[in-house]
C-alpha positions in Angstrom: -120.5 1.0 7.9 -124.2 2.5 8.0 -126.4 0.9 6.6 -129.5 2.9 4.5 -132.7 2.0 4.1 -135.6 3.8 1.9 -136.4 6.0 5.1 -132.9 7.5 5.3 -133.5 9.9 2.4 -131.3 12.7 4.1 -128.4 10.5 4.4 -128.8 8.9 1.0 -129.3 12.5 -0.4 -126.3 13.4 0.5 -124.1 10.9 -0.8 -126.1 11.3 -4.0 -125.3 14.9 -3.8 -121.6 14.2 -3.7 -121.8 11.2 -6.3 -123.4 13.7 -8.9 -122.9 17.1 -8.1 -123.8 18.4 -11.5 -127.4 16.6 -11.8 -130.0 18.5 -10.8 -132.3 16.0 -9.0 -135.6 17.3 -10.2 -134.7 16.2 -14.1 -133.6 12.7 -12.7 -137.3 10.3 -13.0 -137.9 8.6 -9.9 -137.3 4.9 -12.0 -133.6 6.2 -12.7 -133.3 7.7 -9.4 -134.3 4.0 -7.5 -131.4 2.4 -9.0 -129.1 5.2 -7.6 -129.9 4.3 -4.5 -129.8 1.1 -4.8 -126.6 0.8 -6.4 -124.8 3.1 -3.4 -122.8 0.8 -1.2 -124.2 1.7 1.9 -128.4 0.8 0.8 -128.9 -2.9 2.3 -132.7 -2.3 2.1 -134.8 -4.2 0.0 -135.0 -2.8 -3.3 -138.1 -3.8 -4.0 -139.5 -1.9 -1.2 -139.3 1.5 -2.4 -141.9 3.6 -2.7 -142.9 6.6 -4.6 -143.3 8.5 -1.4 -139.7 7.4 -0.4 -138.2 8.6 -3.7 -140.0 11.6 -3.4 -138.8 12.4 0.2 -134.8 11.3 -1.4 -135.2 13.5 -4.7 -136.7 16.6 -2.3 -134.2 16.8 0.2 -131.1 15.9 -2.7 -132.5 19.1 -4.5 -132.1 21.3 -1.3 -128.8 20.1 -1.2 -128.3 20.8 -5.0 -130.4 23.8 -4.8 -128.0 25.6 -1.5 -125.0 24.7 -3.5 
């Protein structure tokens, strides 16, 4: 199993995508959208460690994915 950590906001997108594909990511604040993350089986980063950066980077790319669908 793969393992996630803050910097793998395409792959953590993704599964976010599939998890809630009726949530546009842009209305989700980045508080709320940190415990996503950290609550998907894969993340075994430190949860601590997030950044606002890193949350950015996970919200962007999970709207593109929203966005193209």
């Amino acid at each position: 199993m793969m393992k996630w950590t803050w910097q793998d906001s395409e792959e953590i997108a993704a599964e976010l995508a599939l998890l809630y594909p009726d949530t546009d990511p842009l209305k989700v604040q980045l508080k709320d959208l940190e415990k996503l993350v950290t609550d998907l089986n894969e993340f075994q980063d430190d949860p601590g460690a997030a950044t606002r950066p890193s949350l950015v980077a996970i919200q962007e790319a999970w709207y593109n994915l929203f966005d193209a669908g």
